[in-house]
Backbone as XML, in Angstrom:
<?xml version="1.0"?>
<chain id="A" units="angstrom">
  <residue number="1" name="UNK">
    <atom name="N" x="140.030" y="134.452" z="101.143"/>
    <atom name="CA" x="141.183" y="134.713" z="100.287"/>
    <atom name="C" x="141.675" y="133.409" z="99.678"/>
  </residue>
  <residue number="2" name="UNK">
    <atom name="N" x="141.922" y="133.250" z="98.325"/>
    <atom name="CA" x="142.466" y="132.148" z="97.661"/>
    <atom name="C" x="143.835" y="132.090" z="98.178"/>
  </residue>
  <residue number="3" name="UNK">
    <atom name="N" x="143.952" y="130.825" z="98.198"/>
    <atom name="CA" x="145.788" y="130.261" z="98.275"/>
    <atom name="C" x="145.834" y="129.214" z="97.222"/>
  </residue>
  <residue number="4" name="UNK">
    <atom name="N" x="147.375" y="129.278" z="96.943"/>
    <atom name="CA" x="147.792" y="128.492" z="95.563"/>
    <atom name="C" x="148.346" y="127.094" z="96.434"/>
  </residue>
  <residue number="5" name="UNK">
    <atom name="N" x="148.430" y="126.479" z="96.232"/>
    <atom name="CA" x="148.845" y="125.059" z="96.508"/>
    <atom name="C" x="150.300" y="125.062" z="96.574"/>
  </residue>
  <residue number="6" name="UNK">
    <atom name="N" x="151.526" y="124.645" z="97.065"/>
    <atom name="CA" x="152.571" y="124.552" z="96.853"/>
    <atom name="C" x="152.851" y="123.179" z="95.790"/>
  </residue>
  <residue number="7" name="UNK">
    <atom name="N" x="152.421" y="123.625" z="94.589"/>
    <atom name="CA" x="153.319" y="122.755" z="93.721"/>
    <atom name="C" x="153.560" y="123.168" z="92.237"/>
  </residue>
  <residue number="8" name="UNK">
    <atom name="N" x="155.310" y="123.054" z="91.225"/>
    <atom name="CA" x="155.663" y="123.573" z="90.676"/>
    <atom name="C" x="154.866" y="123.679" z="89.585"/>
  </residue>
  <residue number="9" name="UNK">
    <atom name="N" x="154.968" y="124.604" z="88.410"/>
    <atom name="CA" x="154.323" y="124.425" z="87.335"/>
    <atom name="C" x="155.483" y="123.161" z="86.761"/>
  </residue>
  <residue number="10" name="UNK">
    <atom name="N" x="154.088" y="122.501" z="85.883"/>
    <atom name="CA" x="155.147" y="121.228" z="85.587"/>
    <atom name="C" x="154.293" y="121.125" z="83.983"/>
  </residue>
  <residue number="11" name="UNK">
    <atom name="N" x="155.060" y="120.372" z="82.930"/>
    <atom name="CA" x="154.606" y="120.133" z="81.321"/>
    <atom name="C" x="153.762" y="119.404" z="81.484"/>
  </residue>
  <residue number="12" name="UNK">
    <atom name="N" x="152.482" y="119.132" z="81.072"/>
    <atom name="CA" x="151.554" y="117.835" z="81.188"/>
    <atom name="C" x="151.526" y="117.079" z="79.554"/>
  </residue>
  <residue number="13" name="UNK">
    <atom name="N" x="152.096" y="117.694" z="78.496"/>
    <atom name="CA" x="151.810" y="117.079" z="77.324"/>
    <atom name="C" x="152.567" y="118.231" z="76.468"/>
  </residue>
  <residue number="14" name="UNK">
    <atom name="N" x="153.316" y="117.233" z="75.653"/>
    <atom name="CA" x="154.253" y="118.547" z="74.284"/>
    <atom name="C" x="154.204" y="117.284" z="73.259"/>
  </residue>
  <residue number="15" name="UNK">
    <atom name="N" x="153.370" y="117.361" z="72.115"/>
    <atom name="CA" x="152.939" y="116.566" z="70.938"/>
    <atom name="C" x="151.905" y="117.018" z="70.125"/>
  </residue>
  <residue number="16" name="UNK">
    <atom name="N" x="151.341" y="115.669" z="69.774"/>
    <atom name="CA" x="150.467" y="115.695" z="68.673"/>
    <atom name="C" x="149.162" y="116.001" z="68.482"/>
  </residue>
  <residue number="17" name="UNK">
    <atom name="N" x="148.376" y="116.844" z="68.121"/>
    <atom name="CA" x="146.862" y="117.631" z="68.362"/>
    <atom name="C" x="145.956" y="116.146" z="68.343"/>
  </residue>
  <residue number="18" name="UNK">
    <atom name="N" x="146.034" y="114.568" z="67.610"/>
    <atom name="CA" x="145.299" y="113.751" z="67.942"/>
    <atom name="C" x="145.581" y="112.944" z="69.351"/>
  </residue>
  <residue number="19" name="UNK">
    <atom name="N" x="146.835" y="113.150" z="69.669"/>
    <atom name="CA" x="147.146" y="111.964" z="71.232"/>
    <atom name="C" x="147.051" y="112.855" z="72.036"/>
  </residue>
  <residue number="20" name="UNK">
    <atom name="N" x="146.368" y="113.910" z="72.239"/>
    <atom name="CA" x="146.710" y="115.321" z="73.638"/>
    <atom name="C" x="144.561" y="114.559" z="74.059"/>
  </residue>
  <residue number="21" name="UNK">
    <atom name="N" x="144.043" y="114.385" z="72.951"/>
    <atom name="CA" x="142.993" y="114.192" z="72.991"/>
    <atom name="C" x="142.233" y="112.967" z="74.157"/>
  </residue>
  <residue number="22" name="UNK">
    <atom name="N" x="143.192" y="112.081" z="73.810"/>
    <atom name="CA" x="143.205" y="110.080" z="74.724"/>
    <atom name="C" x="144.084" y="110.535" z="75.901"/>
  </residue>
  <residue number="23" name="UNK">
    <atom name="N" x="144.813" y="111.886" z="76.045"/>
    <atom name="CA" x="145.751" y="111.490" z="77.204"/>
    <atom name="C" x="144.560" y="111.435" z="78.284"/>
  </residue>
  <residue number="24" name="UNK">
    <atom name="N" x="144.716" y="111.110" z="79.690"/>
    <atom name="CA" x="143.739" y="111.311" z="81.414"/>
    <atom name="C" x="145.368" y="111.701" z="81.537"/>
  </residue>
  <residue number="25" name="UNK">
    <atom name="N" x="144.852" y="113.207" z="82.766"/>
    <atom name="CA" x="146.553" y="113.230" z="83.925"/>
    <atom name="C" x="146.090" y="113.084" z="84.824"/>
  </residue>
  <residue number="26" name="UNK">
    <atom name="N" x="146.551" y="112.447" z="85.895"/>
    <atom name="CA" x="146.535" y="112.667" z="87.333"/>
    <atom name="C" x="147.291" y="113.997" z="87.715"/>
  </residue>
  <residue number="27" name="UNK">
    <atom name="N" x="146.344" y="114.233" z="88.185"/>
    <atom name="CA" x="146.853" y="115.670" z="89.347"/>
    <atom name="C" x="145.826" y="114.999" z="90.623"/>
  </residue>
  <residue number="28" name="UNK">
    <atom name="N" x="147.264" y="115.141" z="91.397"/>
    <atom name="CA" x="146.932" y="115.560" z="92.908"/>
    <atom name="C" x="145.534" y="114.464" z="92.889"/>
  </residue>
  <residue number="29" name="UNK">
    <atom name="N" x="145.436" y="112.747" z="92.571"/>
    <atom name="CA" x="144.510" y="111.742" z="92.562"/>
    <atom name="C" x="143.614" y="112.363" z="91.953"/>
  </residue>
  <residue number="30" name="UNK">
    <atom name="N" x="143.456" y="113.013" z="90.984"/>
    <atom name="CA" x="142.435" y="113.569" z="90.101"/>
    <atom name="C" x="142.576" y="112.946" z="88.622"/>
  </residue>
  <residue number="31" name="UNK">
    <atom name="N" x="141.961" y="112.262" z="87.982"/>
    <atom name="CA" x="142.028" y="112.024" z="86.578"/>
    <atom name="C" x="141.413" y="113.120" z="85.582"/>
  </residue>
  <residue number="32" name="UNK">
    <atom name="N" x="142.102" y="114.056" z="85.288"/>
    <atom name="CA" x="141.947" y="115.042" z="84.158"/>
    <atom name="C" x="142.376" y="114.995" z="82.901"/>
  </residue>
  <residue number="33" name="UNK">
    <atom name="N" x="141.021" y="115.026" z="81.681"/>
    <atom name="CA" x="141.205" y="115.242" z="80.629"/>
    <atom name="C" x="141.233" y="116.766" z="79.983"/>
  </residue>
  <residue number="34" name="UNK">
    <atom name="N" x="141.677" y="116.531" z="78.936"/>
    <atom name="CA" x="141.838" y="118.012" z="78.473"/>
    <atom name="C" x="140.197" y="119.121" z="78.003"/>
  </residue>
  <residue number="35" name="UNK">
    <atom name="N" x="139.155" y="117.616" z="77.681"/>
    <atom name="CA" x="138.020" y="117.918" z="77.364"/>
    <atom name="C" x="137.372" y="118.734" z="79.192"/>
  </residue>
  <residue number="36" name="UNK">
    <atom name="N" x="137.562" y="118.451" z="80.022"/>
    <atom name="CA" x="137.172" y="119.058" z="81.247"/>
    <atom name="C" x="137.135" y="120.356" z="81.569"/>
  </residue>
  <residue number="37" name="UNK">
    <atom name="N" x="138.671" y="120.966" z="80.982"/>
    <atom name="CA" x="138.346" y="122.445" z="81.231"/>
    <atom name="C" x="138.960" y="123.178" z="79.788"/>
  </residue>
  <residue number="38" name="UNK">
    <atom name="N" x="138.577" y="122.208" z="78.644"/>
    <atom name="CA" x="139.024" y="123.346" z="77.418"/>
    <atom name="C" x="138.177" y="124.858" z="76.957"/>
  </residue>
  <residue number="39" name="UNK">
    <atom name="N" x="136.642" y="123.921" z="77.450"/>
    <atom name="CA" x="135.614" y="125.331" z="77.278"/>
    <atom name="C" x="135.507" y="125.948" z="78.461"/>
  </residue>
  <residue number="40" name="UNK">
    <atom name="N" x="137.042" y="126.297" z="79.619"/>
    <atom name="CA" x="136.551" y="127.284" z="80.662"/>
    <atom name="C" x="138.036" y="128.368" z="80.666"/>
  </residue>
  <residue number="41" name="UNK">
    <atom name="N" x="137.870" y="129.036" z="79.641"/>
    <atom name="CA" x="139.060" y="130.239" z="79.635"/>
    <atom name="C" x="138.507" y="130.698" z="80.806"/>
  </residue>
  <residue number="42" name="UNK">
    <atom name="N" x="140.327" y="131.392" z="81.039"/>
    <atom name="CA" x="139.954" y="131.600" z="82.700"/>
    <atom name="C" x="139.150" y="133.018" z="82.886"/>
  </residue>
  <residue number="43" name="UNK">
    <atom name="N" x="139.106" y="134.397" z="81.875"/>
    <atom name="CA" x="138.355" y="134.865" z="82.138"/>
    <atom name="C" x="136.875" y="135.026" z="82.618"/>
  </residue>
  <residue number="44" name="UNK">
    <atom name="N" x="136.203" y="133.546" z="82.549"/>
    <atom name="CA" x="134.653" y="132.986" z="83.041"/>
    <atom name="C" x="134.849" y="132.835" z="84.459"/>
  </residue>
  <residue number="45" name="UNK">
    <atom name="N" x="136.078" y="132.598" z="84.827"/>
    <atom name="CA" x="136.539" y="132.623" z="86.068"/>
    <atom name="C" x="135.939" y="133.787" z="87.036"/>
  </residue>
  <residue number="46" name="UNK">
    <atom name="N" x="136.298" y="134.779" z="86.442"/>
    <atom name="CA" x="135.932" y="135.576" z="87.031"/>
    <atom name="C" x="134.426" y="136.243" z="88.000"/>
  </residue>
  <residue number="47" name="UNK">
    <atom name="N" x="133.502" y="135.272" z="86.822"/>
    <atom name="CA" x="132.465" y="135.171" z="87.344"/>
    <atom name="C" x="132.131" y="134.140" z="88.722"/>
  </residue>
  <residue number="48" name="UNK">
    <atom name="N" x="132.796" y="133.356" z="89.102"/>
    <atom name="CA" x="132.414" y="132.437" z="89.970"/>
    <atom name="C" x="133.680" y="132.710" z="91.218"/>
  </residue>
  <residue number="49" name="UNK">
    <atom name="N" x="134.417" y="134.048" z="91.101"/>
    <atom name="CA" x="135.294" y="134.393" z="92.477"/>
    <atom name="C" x="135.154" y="135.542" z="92.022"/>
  </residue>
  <residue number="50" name="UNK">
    <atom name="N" x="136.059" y="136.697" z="93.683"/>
    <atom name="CA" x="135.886" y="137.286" z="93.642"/>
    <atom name="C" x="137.072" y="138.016" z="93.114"/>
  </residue>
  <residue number="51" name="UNK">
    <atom name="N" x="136.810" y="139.285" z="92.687"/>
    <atom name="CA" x="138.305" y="140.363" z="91.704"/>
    <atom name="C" x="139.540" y="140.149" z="92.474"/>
  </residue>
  <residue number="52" name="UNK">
    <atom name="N" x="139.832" y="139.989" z="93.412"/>
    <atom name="CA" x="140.474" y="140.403" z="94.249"/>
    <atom name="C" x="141.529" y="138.909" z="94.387"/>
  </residue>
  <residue number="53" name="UNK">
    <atom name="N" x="140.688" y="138.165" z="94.085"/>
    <atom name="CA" x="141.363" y="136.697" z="93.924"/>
    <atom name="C" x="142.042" y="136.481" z="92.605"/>
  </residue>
  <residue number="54" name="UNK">
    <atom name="N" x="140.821" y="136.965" z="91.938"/>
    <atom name="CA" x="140.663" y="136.730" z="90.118"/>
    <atom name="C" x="142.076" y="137.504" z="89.824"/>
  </residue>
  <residue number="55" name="UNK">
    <atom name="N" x="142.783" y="138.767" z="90.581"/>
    <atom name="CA" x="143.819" y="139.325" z="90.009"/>
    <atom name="C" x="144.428" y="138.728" z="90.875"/>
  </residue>
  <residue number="56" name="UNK">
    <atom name="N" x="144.873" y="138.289" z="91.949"/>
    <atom name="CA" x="145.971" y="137.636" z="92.388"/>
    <atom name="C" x="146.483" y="135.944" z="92.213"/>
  </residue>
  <residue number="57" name="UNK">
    <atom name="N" x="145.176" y="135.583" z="91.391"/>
    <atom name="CA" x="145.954" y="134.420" z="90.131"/>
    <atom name="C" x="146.644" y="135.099" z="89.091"/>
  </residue>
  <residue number="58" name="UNK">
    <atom name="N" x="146.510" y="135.863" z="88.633"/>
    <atom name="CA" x="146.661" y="136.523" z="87.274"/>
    <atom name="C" x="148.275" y="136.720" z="87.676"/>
  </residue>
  <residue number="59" name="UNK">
    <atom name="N" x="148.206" y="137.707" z="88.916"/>
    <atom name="CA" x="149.057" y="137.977" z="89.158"/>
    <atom name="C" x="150.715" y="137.132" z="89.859"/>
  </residue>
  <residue number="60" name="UNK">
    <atom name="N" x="150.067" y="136.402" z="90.702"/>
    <atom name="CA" x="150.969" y="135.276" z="91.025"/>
    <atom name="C" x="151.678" y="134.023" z="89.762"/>
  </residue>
  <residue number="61" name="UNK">
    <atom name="N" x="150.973" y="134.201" z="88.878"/>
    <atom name="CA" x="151.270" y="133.248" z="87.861"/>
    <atom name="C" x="151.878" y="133.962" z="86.574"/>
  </residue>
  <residue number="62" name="UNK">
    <atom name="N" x="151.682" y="135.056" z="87.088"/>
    <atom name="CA" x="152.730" y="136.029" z="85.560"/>
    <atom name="C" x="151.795" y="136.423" z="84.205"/>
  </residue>
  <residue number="63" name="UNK">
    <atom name="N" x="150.582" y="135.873" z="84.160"/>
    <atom name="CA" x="149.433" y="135.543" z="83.029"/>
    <atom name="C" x="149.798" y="137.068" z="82.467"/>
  </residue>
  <residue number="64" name="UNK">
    <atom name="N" x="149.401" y="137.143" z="80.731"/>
    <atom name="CA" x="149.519" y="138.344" z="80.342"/>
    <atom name="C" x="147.824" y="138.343" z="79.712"/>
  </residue>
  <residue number="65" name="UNK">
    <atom name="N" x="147.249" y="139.642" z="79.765"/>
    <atom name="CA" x="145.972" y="139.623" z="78.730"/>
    <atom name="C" x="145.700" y="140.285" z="78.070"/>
  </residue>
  <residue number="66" name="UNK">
    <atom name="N" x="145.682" y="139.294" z="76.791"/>
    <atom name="CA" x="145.403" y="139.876" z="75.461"/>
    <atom name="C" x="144.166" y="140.222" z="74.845"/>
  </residue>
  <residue number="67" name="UNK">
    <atom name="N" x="143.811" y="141.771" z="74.662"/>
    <atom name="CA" x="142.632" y="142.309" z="74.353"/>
    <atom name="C" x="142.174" y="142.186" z="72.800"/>
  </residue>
  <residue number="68" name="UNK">
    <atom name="N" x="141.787" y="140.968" z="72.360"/>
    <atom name="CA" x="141.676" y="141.316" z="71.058"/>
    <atom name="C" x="140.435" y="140.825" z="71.091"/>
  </residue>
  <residue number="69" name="UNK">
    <atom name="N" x="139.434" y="140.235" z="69.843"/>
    <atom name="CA" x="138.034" y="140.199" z="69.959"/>
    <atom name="C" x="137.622" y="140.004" z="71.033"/>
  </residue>
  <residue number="70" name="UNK">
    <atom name="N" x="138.237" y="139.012" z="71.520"/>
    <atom name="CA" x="137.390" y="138.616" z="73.084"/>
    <atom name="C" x="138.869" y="138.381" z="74.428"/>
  </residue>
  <residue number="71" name="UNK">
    <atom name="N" x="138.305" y="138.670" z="75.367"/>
    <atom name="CA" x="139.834" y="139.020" z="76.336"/>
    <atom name="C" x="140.053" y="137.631" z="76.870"/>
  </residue>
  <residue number="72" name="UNK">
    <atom name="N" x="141.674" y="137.327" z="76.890"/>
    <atom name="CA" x="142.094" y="135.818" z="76.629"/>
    <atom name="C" x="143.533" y="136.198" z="77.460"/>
  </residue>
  <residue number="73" name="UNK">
    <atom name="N" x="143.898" y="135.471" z="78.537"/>
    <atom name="CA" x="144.952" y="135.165" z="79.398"/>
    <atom name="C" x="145.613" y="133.966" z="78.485"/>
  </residue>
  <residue number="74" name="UNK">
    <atom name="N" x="147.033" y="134.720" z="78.624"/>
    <atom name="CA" x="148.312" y="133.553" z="78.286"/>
    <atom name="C" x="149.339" y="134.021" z="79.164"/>
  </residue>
  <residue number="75" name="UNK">
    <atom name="N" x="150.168" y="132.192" z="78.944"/>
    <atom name="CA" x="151.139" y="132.052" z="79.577"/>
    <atom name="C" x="152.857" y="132.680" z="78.888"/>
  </residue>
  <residue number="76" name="UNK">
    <atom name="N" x="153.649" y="132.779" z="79.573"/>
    <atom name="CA" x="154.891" y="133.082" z="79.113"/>
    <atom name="C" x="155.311" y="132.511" z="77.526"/>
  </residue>
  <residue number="77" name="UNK">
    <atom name="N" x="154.497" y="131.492" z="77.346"/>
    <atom name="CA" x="154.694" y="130.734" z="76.074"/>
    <atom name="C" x="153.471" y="131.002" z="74.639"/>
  </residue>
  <residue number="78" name="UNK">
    <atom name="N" x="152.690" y="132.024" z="75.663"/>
    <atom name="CA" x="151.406" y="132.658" z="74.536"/>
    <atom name="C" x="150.475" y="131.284" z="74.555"/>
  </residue>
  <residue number="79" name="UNK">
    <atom name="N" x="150.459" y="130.391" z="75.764"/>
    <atom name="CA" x="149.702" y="129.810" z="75.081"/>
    <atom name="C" x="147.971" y="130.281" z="76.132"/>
  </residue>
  <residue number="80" name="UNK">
    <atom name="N" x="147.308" y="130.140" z="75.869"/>
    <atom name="CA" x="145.689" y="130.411" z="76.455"/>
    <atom name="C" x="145.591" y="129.683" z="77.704"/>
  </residue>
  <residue number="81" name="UNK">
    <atom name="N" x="145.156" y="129.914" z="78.948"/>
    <atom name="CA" x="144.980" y="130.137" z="80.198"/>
    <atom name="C" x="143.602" y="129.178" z="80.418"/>
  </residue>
  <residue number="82" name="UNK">
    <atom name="N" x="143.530" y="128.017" z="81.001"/>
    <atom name="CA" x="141.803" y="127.837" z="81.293"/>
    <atom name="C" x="142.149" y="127.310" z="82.798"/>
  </residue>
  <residue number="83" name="UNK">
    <atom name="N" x="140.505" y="126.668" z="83.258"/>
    <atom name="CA" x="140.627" y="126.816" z="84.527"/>
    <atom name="C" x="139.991" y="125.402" z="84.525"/>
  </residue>
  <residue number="84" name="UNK">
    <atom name="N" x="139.697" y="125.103" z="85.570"/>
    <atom name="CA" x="139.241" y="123.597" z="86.375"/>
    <atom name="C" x="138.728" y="123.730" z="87.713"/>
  </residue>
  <residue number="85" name="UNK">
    <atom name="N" x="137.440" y="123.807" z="88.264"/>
    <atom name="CA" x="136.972" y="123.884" z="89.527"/>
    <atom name="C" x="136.360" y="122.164" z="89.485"/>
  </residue>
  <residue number="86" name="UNK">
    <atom name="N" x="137.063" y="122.134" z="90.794"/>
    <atom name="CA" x="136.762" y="120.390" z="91.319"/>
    <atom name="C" x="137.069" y="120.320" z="93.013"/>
  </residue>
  <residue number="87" name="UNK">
    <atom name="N" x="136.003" y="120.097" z="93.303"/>
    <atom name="CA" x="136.099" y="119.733" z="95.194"/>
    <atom name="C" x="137.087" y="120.681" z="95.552"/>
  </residue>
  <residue number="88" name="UNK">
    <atom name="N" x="136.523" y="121.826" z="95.136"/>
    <atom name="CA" x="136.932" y="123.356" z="96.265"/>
    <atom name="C" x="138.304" y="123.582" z="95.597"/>
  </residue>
  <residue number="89" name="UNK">
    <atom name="N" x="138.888" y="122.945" z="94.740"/>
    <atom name="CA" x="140.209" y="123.522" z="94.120"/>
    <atom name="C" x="140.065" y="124.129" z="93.140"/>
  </residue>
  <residue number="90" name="UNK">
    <atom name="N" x="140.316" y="124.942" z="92.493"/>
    <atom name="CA" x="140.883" y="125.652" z="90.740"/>
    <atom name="C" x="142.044" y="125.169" z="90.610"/>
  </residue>
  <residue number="91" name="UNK">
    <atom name="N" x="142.194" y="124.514" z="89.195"/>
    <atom name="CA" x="143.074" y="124.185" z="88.457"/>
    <atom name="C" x="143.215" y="124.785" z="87.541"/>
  </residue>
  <residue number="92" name="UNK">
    <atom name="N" x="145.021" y="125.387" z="87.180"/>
    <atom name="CA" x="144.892" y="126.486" z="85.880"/>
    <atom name="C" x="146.134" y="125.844" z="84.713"/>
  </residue>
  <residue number="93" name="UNK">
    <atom name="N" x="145.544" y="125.600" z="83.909"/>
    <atom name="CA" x="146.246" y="124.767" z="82.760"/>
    <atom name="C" x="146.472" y="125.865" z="81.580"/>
  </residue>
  <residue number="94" name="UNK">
    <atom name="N" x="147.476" y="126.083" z="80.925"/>
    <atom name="CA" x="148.115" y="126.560" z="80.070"/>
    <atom name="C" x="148.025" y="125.535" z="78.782"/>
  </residue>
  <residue number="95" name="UNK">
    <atom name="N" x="147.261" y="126.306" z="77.731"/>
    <atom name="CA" x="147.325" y="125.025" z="76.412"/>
    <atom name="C" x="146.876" y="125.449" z="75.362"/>
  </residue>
  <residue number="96" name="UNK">
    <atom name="N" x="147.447" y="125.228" z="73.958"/>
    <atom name="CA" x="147.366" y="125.575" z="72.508"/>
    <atom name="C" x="148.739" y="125.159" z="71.737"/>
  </residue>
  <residue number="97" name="UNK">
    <atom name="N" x="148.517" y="125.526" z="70.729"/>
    <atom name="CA" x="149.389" y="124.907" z="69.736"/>
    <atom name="C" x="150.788" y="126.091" z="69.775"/>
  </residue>
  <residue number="98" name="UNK">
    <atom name="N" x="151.943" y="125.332" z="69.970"/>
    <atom name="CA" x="153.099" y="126.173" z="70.406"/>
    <atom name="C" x="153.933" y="126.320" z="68.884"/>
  </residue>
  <residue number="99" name="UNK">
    <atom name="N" x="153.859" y="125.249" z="68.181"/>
    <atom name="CA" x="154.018" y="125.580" z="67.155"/>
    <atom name="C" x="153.499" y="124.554" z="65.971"/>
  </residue>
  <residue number="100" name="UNK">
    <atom name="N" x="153.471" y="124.809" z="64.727"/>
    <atom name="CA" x="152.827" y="124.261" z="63.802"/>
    <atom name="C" x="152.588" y="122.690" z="63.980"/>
  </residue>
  <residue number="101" name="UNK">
    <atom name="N" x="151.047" y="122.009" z="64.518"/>
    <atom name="CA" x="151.136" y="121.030" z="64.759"/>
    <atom name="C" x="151.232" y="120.179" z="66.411"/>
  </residue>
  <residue number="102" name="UNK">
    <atom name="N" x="152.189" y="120.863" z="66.591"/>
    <atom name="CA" x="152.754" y="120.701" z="68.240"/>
    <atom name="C" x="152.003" y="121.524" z="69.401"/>
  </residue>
  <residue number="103" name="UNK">
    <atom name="N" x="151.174" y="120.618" z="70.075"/>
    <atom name="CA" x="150.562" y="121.309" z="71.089"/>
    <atom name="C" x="151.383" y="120.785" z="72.276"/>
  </residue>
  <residue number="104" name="UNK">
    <atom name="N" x="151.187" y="121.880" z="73.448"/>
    <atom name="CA" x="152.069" y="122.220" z="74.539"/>
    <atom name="C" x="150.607" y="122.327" z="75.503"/>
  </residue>
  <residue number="105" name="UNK">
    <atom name="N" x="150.903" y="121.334" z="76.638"/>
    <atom name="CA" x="149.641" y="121.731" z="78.096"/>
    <atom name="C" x="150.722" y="121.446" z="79.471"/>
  </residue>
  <residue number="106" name="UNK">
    <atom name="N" x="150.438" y="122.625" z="80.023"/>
    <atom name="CA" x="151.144" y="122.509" z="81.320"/>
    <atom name="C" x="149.932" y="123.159" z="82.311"/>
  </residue>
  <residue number="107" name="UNK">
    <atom name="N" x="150.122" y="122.592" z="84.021"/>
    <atom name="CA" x="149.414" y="122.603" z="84.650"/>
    <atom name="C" x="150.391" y="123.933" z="85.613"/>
  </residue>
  <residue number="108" name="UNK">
    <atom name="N" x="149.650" y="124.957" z="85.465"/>
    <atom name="CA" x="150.289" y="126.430" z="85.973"/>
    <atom name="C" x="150.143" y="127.004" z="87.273"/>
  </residue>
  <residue number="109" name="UNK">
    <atom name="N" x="149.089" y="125.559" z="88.097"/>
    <atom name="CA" x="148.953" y="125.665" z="89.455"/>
    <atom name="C" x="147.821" y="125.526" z="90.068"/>
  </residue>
  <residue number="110" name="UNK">
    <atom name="N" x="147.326" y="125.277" z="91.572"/>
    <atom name="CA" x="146.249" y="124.781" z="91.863"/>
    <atom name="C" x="146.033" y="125.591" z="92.983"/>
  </residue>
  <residue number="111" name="UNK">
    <atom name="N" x="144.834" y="125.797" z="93.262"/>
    <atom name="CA" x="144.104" y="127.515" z="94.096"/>
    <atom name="C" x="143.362" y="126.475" z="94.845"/>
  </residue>
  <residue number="112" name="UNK">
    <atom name="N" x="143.307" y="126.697" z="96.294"/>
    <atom name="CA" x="142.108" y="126.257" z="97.188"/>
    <atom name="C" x="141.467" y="127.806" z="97.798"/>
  </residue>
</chain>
């Protein structure tokens, strides 16, 4: 059974679509770029755990999913859902353009 990590969702970046690019974050002694998990929407997720987990992220984190060409998890803020597997953790980052220009990435929680 997955467990979430005890720590808050917190903003990792609210700016400019060229400086979101150069940022590294530390999480939890981890240096993460945004290039790491932009090509892993979390629905691919699904393939590498099991349903039962796969809906109780979904579910613990509030995620809504939107069925349109292709099925895509967002956050309270609409923005797109991806994931991060690194030394037995999932990392689930919230990120897209919140409004014209202005991109928004927050880190929405961490699964061992």
């Amino acid at each position: 059974m997955i467990k979430k990590n005890e720590i808050t969702r917190q903003k990792l970046f609210d700016g400019d679509e060229q400086e979101r690019l150069k940022e590294i974050f530390e999480i939890e002694n981890q240096n993460i770029k945004l290039i790491n998990f932009y090509n892993n929407p979390l629905r691919d997720l699904k393939k590498e755990i099991d349903g039962e987990s796969f809906d109780t992220i979904v579910r613990e984190n509030g995620f809504n999913v939107k069925n349109s060409f292709i099925e895509k998890y967002v956050s309270e803020e609409g923005l797109e859902i991806h994931y991060l597997k690194k030394d037995d953790l999932i990392y689930l980052f919230s990120y897209g353009e919140f409004q014209p220009g202005r991109y928004m990435l927050f880190l929405e929680g961490i699964y061992h």
